[in-house]
C-alpha positions in Angstrom: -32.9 -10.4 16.5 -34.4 -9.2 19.7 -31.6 -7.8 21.4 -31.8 -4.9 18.6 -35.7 -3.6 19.5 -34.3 -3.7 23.0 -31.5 -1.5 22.9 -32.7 2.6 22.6 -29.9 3.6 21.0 -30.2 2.1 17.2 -28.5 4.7 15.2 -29.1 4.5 11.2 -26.4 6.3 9.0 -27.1 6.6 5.2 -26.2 8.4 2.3 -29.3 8.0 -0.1 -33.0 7.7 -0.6 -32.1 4.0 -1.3 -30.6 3.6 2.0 -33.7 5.2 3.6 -36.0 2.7 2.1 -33.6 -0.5 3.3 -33.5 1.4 6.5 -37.0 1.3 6.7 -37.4 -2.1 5.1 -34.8 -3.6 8.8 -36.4 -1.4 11.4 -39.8 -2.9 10.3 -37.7 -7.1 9.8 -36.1 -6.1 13.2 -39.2 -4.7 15.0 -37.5 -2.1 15.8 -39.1 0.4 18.0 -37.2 3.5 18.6 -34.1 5.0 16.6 -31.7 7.7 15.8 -31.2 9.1 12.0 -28.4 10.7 10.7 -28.4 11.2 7.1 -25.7 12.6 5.2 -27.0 14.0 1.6 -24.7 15.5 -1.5 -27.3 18.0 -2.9 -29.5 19.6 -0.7 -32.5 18.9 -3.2 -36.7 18.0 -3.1 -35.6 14.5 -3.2 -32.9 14.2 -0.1 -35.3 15.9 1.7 -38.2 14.0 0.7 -36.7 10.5 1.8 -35.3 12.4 5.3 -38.9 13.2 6.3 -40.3 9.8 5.6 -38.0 8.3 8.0 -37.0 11.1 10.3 -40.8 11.4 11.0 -40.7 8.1 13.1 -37.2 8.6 14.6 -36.7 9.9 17.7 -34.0 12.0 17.1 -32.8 12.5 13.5 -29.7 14.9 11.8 -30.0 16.2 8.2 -25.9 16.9 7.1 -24.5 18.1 4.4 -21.5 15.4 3.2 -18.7 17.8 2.9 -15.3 16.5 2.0 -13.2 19.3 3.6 -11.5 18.2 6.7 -12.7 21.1 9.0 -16.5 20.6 7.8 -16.2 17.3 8.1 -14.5 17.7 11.6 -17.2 20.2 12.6 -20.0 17.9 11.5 -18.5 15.0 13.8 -17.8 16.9 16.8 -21.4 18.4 16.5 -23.0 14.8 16.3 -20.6 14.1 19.2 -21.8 16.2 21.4 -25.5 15.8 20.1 -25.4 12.3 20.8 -23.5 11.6 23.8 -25.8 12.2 26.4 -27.7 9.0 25.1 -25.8 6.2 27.8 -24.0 3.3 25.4 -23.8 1.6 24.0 -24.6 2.3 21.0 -26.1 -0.5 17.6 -25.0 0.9 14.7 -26.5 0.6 11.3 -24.8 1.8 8.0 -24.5 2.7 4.8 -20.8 2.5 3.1 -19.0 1.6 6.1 -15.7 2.8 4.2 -16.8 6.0 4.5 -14.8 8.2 7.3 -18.1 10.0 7.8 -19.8 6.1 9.0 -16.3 5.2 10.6 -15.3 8.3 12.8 -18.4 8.7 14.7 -18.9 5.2 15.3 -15.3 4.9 16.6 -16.1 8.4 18.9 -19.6 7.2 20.8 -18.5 3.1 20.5 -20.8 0.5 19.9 -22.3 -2.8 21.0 -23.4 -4.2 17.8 -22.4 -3.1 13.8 -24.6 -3.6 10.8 -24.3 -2.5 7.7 -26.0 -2.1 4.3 -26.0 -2.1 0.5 -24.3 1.0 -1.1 -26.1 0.4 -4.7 -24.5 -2.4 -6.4 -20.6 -1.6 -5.6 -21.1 -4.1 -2.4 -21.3 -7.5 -5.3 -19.7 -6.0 -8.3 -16.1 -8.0 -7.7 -14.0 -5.2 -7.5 -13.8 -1.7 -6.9 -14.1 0.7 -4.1 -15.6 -1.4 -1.4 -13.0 -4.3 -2.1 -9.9 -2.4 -1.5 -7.8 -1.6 1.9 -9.9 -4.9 3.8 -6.5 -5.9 4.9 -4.8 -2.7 6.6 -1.2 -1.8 5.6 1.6 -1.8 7.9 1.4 2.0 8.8 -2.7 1.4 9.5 -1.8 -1.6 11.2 0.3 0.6 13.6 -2.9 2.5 14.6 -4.2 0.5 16.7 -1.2 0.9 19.6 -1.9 4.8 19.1 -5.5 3.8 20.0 -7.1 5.1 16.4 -8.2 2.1 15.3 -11.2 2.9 13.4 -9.5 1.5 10.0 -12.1 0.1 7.8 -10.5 -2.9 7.7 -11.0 -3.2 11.6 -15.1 -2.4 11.8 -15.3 -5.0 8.2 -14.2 -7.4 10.6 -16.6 -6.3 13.4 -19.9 -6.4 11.3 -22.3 -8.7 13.0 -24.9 -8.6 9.9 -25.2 -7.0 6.2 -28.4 -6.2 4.4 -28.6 -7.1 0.8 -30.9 -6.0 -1.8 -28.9 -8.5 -3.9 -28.4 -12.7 -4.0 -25.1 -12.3 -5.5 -21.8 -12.7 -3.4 -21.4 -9.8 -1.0 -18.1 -7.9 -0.1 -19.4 -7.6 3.6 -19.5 -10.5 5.8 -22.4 -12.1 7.0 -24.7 -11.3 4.1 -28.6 -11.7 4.2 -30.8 -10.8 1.2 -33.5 -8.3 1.6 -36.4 -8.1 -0.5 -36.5 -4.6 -0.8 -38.9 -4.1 -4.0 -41.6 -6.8 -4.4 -43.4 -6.8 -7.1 -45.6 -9.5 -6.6 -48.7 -7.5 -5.8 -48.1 -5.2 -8.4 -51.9 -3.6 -8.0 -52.5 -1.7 -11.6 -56.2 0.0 -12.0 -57.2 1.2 -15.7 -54.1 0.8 -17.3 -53.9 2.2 -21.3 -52.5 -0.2 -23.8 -49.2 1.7 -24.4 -45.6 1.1 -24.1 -43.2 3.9 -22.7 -39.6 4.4 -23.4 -37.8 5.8 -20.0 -34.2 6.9 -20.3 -32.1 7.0 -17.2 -29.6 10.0 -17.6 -26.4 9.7 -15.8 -23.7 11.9 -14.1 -21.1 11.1 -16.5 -19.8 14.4 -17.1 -19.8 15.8 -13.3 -18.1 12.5 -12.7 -15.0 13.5 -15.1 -16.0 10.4 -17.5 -17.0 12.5 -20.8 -17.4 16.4 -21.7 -20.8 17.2 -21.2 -21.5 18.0 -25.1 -20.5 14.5 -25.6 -22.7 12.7 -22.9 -25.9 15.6 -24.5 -24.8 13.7 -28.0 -25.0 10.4 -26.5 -28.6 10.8 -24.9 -29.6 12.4 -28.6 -28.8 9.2 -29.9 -30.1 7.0 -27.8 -33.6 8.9 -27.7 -33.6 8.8 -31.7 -32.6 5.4 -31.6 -35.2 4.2 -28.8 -38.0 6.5 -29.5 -37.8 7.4 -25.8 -41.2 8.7 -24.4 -40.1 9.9 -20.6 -36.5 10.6 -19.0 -35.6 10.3 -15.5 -33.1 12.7 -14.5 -30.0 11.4 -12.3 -30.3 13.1 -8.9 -26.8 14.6 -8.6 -27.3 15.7 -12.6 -26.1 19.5 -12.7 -26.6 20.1 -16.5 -29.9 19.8 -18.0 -28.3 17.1 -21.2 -31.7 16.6 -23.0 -34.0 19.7 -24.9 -36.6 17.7 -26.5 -39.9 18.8 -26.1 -41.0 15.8 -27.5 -40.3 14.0 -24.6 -41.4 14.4 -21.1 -39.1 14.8 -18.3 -40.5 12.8 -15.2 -39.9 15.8 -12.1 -40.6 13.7 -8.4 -39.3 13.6 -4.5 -39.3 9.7 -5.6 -36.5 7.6 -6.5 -36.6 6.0 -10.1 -37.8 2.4 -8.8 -40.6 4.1 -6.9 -41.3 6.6 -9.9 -41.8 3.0 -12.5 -43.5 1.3 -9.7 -46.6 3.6 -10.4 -46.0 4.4 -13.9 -46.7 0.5 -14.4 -50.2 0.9 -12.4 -50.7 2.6 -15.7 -49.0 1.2 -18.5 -49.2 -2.3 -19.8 -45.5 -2.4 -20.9 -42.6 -0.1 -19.9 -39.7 0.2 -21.6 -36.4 1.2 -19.1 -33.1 2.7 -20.8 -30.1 3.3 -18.2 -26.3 3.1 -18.4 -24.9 1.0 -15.7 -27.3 2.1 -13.6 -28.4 0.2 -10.5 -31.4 0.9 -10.5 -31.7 -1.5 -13.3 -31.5 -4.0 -11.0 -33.7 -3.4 -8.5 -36.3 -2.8 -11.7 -35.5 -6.7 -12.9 -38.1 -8.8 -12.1 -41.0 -6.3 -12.6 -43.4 -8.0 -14.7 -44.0 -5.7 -18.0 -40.6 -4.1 -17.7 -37.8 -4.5 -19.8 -34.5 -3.5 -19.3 -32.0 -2.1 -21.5 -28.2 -1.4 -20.6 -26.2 0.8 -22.7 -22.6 0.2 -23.4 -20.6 4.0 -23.7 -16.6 3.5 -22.7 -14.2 0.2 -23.2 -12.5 1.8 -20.6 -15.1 3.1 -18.1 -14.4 2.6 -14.2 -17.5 1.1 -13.9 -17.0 -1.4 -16.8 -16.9 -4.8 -15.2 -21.1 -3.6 -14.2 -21.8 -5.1 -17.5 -20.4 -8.5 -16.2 -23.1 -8.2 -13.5 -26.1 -6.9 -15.1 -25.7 -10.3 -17.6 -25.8 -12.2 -14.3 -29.2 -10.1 -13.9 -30.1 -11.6 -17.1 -29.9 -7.9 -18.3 -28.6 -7.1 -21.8 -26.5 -4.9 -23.0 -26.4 -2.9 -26.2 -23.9 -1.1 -28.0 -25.0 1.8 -30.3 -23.7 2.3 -33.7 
């Protein structure tokens, strides 16, 4: 794809430390020698920024935003990358994360572009249903948008998408799909590893999500800790509570994502044992040899419940605690 390392103005839009790493993963597929970053972040934390810098270092322009749902910061944000960006001459490629987003959709509609791309939002792009799958088709008042020259529907730039990056083989939701093999661990190098099995728990953001009281989701880690004799947790990145006070077990505190974090933890361990509750970064960890994987069931009714469908598909079980 040629046409992309000629252009100048390749402008990558994502939302999270995984999108970072598939950003970096294309610009190095695409040879792609010069870009523009925009990165829009929830919590302004040691991890956001970690994954900004180790892209924004090689860009040659880059934006670090705070993702704020109110219409006037969210108006003042686009107008300010408006005006920022501009004075590059289109057109514009455009590379991005959730594409449904009005903070992808707006600027992209404001500067124009030549070419679209998008990429994986964690599994919700192949999970059948869901957030990604709905409004593809425009209703009839959207449909009317286009004569009041507003078209930037989503179900107008879904039609427009040249290519989509995939971390995943399964059926995509965005056209043109091609896999990317964003974690190989094929030349796994471990040095001096000890003999020992780990047990790392995943927490969630169930209760900041709305999905439990946060006694109950502090209840449901006790019990799966007791039950798995978990060694290490991993703490969810948008987690607000602390949920686990066991000084028993160590809590693993790094800039890195959780894939990243077990990537080097298995330089050192001969077998790791990973706990997570519909989390997707179970799996991007499938396939990791000395792994194993552990989904935990918590809610018939969970909005999230058909993951389980998919992580069998992964070959990945799930267990339900008694």
């Amino acid at each position: 794809m040629k046409e992309v390392g000629i252009v100048k103005n390749n402008v990558f839009i994502c939302y999270t430390p995984l999108q970072i790493l598939l950003s970096e993963k294309i610009i190095e597929l695409e040879n792609i020698d010069t870009f523009i970053l925009i990165f829009y972040f929830e919590k302004d934390n040691a991890k956001s920024k970690y994954y900004f810098n180790k892209l924004s270092s090689k860009a040659k322009q880059a934006f670090y935003i705070k993702k704020n749902n109110q219409i006037f910061s969210a108006l003042k944000s686009f107008c300010f990358l408006y005006l920022k960006l501009r004075k590059f001459s289109s057109p514009y490629n455009f590379f991005t994360g959730n594409i449904k987003s009005a903070y992808s959709r707006f600027i992209i509609y404001l500067l124009g572009f030549k070419v679209l791309y998008t990429f994986d939002d964690g599994i919700g792009n192949v999970c059948g249903d869901g957030y990604f799958y709905g409004n593809i088709k425009p209703s009839a008042i959207i449909s009317l948008l286009p004569f009041l020259r507003l078209n930037f529907t989503y179900g107008k730039m879904h039609s427009q998408i040249k290519k989509h990056y995939s971390i995943y083989t399964l059926p995509n939701v965005m056209p043109n799909s091609t896999y990317v093999n964003l974690f190989n661990y094929d030349f796994l190098e471990v040095l001096n590893q000890v003999e020992k099995e780990i047990v790392i728990l995943l927490t969630s953001t169930l209760h900041e999500e709305g999905y439990m009281k946060l006694e109950q989701e502090k209840a449901l880690y006790n019990n799966i800790t007791t039950k798995y004799n978990v060694t290490h947790v991993i703490s969810h990145p948008l987690e607000k509570f602390k949920k686990i006070d066991n000084p028993q077990i160590v809590l693993i505190e790094s800039e890195k994502i959780a894939e990243e974090i077990i990537l080097n933890l298995r330089k050192e361990y001969t077998k790791i044992k990973v706990i997570g509750i519909s989390s997707s970064a179970l799996f991007n960890l499938k396939g990791m040899e000395g792994v194993e994987i552990i989904n935990i069931h918590y809610n018939e009714n969970a909005p999230d419940a058909n993951m389980e469908n998919i992580l069998s598909l992964f070959n990945i079980e799930t267990y339900y605690l008694s």
